[in-house]
C-alpha positions in Angstrom: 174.8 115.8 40.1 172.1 114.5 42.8 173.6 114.4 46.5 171.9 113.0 49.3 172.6 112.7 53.4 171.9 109.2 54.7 172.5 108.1 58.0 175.1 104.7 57.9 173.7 101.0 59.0 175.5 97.9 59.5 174.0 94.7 58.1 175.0 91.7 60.3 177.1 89.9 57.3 180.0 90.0 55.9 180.2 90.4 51.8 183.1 90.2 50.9 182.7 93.1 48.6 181.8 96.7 48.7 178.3 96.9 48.7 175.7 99.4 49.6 172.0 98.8 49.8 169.6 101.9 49.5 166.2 102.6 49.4 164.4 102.5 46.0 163.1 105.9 47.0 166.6 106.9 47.5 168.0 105.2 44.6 165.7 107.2 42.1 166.3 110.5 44.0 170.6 110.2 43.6 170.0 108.9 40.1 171.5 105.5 40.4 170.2 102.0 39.7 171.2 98.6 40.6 174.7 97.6 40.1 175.8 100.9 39.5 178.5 103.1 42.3 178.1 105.7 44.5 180.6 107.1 46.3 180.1 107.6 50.2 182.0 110.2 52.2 182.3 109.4 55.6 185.1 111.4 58.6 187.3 108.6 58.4 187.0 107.4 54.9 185.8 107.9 51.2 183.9 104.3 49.6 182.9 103.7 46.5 180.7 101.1 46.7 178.3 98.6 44.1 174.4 99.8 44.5 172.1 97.3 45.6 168.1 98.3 45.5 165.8 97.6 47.7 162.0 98.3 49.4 162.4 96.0 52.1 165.4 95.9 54.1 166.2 99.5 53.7 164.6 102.4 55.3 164.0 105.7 53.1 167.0 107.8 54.7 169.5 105.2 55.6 172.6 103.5 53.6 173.5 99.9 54.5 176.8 98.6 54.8 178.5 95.4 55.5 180.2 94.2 59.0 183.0 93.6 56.6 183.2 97.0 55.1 182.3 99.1 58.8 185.5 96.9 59.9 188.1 98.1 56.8 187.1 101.8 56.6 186.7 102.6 60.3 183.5 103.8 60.0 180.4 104.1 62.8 177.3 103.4 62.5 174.4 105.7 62.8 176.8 108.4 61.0 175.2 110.7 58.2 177.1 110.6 54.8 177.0 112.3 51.8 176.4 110.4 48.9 177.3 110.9 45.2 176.5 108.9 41.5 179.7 107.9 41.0 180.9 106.8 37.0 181.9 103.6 35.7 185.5 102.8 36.4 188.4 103.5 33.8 189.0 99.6 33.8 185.3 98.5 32.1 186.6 100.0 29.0 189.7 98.0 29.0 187.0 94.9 30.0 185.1 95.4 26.9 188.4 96.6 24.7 189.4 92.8 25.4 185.7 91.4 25.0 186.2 93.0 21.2 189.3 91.0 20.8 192.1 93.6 21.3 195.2 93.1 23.1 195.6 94.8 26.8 198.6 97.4 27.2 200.1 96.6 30.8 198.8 99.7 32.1 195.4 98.5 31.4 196.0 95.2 33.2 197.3 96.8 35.5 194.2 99.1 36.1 191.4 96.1 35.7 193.6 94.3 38.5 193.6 97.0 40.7 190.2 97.2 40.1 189.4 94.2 41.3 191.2 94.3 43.9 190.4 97.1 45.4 186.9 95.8 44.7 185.2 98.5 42.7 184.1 95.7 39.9 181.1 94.0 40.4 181.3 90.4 39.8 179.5 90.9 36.0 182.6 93.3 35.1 184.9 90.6 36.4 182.8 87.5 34.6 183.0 89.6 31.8 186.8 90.3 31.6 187.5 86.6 32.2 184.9 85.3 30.1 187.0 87.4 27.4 190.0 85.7 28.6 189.1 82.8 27.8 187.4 83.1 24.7 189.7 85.6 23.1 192.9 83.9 24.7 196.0 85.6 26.3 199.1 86.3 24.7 202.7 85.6 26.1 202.9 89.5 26.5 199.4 89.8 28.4 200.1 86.5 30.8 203.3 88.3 31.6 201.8 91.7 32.4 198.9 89.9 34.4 201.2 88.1 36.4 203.6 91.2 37.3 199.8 93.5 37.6 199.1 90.6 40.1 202.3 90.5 41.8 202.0 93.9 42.6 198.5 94.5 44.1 199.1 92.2 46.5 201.6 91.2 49.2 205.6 89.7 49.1 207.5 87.7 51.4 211.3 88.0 51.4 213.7 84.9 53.0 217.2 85.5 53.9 218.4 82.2 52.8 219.3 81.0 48.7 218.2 79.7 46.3 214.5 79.9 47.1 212.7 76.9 45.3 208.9 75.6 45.2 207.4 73.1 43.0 203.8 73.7 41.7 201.6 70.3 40.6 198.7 71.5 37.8 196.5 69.0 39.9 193.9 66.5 38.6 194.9 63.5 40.4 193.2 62.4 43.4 195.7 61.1 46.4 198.8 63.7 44.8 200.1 64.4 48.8 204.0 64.6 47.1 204.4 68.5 48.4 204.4 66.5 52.4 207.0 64.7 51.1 209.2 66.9 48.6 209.6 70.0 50.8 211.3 68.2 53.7 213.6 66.4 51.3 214.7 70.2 49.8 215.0 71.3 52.7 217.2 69.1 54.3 219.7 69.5 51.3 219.5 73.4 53.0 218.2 74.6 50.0 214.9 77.1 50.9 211.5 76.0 49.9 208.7 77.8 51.1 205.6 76.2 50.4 202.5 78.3 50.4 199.5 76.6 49.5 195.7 75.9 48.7 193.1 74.5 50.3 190.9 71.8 47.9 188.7 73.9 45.5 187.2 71.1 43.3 189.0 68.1 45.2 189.1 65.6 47.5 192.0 67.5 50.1 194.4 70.5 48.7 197.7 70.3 50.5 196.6 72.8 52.9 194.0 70.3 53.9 196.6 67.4 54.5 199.0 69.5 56.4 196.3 70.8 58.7 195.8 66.9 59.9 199.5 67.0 60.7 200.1 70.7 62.2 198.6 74.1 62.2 198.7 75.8 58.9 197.6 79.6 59.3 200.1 82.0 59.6 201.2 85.7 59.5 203.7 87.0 57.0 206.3 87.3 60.2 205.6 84.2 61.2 206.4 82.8 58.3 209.7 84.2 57.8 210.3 83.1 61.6 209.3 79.3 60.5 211.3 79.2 57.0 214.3 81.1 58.4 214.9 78.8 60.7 214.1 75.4 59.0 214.3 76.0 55.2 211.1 75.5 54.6 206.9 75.3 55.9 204.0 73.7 54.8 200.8 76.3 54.9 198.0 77.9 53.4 198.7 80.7 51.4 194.7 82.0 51.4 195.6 84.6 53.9 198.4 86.0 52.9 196.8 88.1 50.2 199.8 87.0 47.9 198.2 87.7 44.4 194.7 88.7 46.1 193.4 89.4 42.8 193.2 85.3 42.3 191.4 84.4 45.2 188.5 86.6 43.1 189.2 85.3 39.8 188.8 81.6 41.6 185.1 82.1 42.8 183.7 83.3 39.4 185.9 80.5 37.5 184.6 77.8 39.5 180.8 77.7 38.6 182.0 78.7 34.9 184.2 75.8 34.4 187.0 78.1 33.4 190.2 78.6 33.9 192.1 81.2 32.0 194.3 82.8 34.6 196.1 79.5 35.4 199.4 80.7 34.5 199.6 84.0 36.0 197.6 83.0 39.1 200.7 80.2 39.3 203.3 82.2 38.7 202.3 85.0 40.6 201.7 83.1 43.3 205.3 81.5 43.1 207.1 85.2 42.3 205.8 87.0 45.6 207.5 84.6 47.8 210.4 84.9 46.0 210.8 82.0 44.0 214.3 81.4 41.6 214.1 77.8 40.5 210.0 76.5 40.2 209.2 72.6 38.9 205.7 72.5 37.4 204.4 68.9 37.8 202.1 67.7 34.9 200.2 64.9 35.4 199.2 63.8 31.9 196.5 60.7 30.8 193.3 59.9 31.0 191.5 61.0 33.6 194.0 64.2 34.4 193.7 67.4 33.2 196.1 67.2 30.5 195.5 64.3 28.6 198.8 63.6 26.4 202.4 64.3 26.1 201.8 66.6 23.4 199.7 69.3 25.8 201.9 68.5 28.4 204.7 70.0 26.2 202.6 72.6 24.8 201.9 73.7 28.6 205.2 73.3 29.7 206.8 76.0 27.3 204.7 78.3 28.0 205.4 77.7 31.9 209.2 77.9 30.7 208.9 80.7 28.4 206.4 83.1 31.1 209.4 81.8 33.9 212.2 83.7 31.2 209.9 86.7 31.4 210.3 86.8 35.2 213.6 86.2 35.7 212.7 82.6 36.8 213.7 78.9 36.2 211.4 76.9 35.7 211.5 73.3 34.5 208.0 70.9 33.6 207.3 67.5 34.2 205.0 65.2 33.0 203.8 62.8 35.0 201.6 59.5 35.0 198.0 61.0 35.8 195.4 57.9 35.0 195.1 56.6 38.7 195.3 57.9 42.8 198.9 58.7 43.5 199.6 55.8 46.5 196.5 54.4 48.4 194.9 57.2 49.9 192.8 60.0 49.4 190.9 62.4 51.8 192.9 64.6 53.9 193.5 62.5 57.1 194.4 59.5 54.8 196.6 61.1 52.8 198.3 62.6 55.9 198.8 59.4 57.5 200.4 58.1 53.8 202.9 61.0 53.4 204.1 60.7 57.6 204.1 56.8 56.6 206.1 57.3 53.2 208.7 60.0 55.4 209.3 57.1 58.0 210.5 54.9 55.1 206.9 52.6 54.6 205.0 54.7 51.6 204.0 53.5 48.1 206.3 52.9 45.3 204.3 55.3 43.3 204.4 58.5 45.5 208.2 58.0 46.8 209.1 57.9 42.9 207.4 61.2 42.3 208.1 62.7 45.2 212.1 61.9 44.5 212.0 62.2 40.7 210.5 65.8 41.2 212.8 67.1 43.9 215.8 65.8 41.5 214.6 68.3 38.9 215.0 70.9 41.8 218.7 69.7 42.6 219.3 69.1 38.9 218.6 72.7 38.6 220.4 74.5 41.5 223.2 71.7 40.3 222.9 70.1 43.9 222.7 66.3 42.6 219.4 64.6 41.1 216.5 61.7 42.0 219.5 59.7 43.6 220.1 62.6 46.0 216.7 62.8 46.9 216.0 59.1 47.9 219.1 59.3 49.6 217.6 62.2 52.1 214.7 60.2 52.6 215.9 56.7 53.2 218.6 58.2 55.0 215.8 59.8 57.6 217.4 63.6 57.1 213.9 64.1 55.4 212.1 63.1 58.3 214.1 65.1 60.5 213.7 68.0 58.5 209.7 67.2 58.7 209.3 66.9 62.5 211.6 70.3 63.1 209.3 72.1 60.2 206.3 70.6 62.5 207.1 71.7 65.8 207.8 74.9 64.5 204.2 75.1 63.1 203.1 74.5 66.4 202.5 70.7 65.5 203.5 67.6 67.8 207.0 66.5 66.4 206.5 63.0 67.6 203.1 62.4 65.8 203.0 59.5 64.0 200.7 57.9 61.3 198.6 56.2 63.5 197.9 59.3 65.7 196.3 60.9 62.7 192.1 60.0 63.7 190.5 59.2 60.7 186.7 58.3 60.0 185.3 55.6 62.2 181.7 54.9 59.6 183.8 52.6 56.5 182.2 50.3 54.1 184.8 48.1 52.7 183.8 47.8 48.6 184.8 44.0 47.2 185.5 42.8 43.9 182.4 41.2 41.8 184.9 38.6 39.9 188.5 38.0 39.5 190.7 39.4 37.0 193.1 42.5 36.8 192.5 46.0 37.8 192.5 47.6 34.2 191.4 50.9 35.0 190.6 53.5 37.6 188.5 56.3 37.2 189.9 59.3 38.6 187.0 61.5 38.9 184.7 59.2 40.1 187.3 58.7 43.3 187.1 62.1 43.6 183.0 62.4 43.6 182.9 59.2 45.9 185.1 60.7 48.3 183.9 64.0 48.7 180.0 62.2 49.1 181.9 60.8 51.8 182.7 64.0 53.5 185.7 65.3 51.8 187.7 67.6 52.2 185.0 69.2 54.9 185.8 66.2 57.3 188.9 65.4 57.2 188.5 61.8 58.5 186.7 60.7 55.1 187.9 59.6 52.2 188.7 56.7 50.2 191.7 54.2 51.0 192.4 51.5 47.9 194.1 48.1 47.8 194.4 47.4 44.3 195.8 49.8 41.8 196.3 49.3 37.9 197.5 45.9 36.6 196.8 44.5 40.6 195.5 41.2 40.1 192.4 40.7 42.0 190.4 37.9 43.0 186.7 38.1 43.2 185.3 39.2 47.2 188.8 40.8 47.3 188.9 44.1 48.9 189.1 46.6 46.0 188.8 49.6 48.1 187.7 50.8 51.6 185.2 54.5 51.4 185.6 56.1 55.5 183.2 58.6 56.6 182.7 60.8 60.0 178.8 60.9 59.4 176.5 58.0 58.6 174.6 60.1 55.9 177.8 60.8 54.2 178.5 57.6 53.9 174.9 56.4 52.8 175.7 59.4 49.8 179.1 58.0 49.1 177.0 54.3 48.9 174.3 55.3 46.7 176.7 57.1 43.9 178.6 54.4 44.3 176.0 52.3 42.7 176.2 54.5 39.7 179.9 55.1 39.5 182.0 52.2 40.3 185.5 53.2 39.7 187.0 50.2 38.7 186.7 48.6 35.9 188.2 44.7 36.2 189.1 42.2 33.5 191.3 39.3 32.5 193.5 41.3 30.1 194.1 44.4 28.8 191.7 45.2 25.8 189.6 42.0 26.6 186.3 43.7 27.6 186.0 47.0 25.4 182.7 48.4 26.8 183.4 50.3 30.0 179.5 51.6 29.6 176.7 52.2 27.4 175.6 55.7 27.6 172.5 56.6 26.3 171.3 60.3 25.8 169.7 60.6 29.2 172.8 60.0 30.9 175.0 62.1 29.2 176.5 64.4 31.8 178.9 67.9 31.9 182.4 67.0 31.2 183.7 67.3 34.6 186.0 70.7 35.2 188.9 70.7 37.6 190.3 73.6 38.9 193.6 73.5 41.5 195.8 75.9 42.5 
């Protein structure tokens, strides 16, 4: 086996991975080629690390390393390491045992997991094992064992107070800000309901997002435990807490694929390392959602039910209307101002129904009451109670109120062509108009609408207001506009049957959402 002594250099960025960039020269002379590992042996530390080739930004003699990877191992630059060929991990040949169709033993989830997160796969091994995933399917048996593999690589949170609850929406729908307004309304029934969550991946704001425009939303483990201990509940984003660090990966290589085979172990993983007894999985079903009838919906939900069994779990589904915004706004700053407003006793009809009818599955479940029980807590104000003490111990302003949350000051107000009835509304073109706008990276843009479905409109009506921070965001948001106008008016339903005539050129990728 070919050992060489190179002297350790820190490249300026940060990777995210385990990467080490040598010399072609080098390269040949240990016997290794791009994409293949080496192992490095340092004083403080042994890496194995993905080879990267190079003539350029490598000097014959020296081994480059990330700011990212100097920072984890301890390790000091200008040090000389011995460097080994190091094989192919156990794990590949579990990757290409499920590429060929076979089934996964949890022991070899459990190593391809590890694997990954421990990052000694390089993003083709990991491509590759989903990519089987999702063309070979996952059995009960293998969602299970990914879900406890995932559970255990990474990070749990423990709470002192029972039941623990959470609800979980499959996303889809544009405007859904119901986890603002469920959580305090659990929590004032002192049942403990600690929401961690995601930041927007392919939409308009993640709750995350809308939280952040209300109070801060990063947090240690402790603090956590401090925040939920002493209110019942918290609002924040969960992408630091390496709960399930194996997802955050899977999420980056899923993305551009337009895949998503992991969904239920990365939810129920997720839901498991904080603790979670009694889970409601909200469904939106329709056009426009992900799931597009009853029928998947109930097809989704047993397995939710069944993989809950497996994991000592309740879990209970819903299916909910998914063909339009849920309330008026969407963009993160909007929607924050709508859940506040809808807390305070003033929000849509739409989200306060949802909003109560899935917290009653949560009481219904713990046997604590039902939907009647939850309106009660929020007309009643306890919610909003609950809300500002959750706030202030976030480190928000307990006093904030709608109004206070700054939203973007560049708006076109969009106005209706002729008069009629709002027959439909295209979800995902919302969601593409909004983030043109700015989305969730600006908080202040987004889309506000007037007029939902079966509004009756009258023709220079205000259909819908777009708000942007930036003029150039705007002028985006304008020009797709143009080309998807989201919609579609008419006298009566079923009286105008072309919604558009596509022809070939225009035939565009079935849009792919992805929430967590």
């Amino acid at each position: 086996m070919s050992v060489r002594k190179l002297k350790l250099k820190k490249m300026p960025i940060e990777t995210g991975k385990i990467v080490a960039i040598l010399h072609r020269n080098d390269a040949e002379k240990l016997g290794v080629r791009a994409l293949e590992r080496i192992r490095i042996f340092s004083k403080q530390a042994e890496i194995v690390a993905i080879v990267d080739v190079t003539d350029k930004f490598a000097k014959e003699g020296e081994i480059l390393l990330s700011r990212d990877c100097f920072e984890k191992y301890k390790i000091k630059e200008g040090e000389i390491v011995e460097i080994k060929p190091e094989g192919r991990p156990e794990s590949v040949k579990y990757i290409r045992k499920k590429l060929e169709g076979m089934y996964l033993s949890y022991h070899e989830i459990e190593k391809i997991i590890k694997d990954v997160v421990e990052k000694k796969l390089s993003e083709i091994e990991i491509t590759a094992f989903l990519t089987a995933l999702h063309i070979r399917g996952i059995s009960m048996e293998e969602a299970e064992n990914l879900t406890k593999a995932m559970i255990k690589t990474g990070k749990t949170i423990k709470f002192k107070n029972k039941p623990i609850v959470d609800k979980h929406s499959i996303g889809g729908v544009p405007g859904d800000k119901t986890s603002i307004v469920l959580v305090p309304i659990i929590a004032s029934a002192n049942l403990t309901i600690p929401k961690t969550s995601s930041r927007a991946i392919t939409s308009p704001a993640g709750t995350a997002d809308r939280m952040e425009c209300i109070a801060p939303v990063e947090f240690e483990i402790d603090e956590i435990v401090r925040i939920v201990n002493k209110t019942n509940a918290c609002l924040v984003w969960g992408g630091a807490l390496e709960l399930a660090p194996a997802d955050d990966i899977f999420i980056q290589i899923e993305f551009p694929l337009g895949i998503d085979p992991m969904l239920f172990p990365s939810i129920m993983s997720k839901k498991k390392s904080v603790g979670s007894e009694y889970v409601v999985i909200d469904i939106p079903t329709g056009q426009g959602a992900k799931i597009k009838t009853i029928e998947e919906a109930e097809d989704l939900a047993e397995d939710f039910i069944e993989l809950g069994k497996r994991l000592g779990m309740h879990v209970e589904c819903v299916s909910t209307f998914g063909e339009q915004p849920i309330g008026h706004a969407i963009g993160p700053a909007l929607e924050a101002r709508e859940a506040l407003s809808t807390l305070y006793g003033k929000g849509p009809k739409d989200l306060i129904d949802k909003a109560c009818t899935l917290a009653g599955a949560i009481f219904r479940m713990v046997g604590k009451g039902d939907k009647n029980t939850a309106l009660q807590l929020l007309k009643s104000g306890k919610a909003l109670k609950k809300f500002k003490e959750i706030v202030k111990e976030q480190g928000g302003n307990e006093k904030i109120k709608p109004n206070d949350i700054p939203i973007g000051d560049k708006k076109l107000d969009v106005k209706a062509n002729k008069s009629g009835r709002v027959l439909r509304i295209f979800n995902h073109k919302i969601v593409a108009i909004a983030k043109e706008a700015g989305a969730p990276k600006y908080k202040g843009a987004g889309i506000y609408l007037y007029k939902k479905m079966g509004d009756v409109v009258k023709k220079g009506e205000k259909l819908f207001t777009i708000f942007a921070e930036k003029s150039t965001n705007l002028a985006a948001a304008e020009k797709l506009l143009e080309e998807e106008f989201p919609i579609v008016i008419g006298k009566q339903y079923g009286e105008e049957m072309m919604l558009k005539s596509i022809p070939t050129k225009e035939t565009k990728e079935k849009e792919f959402i992805l929430e967590r």
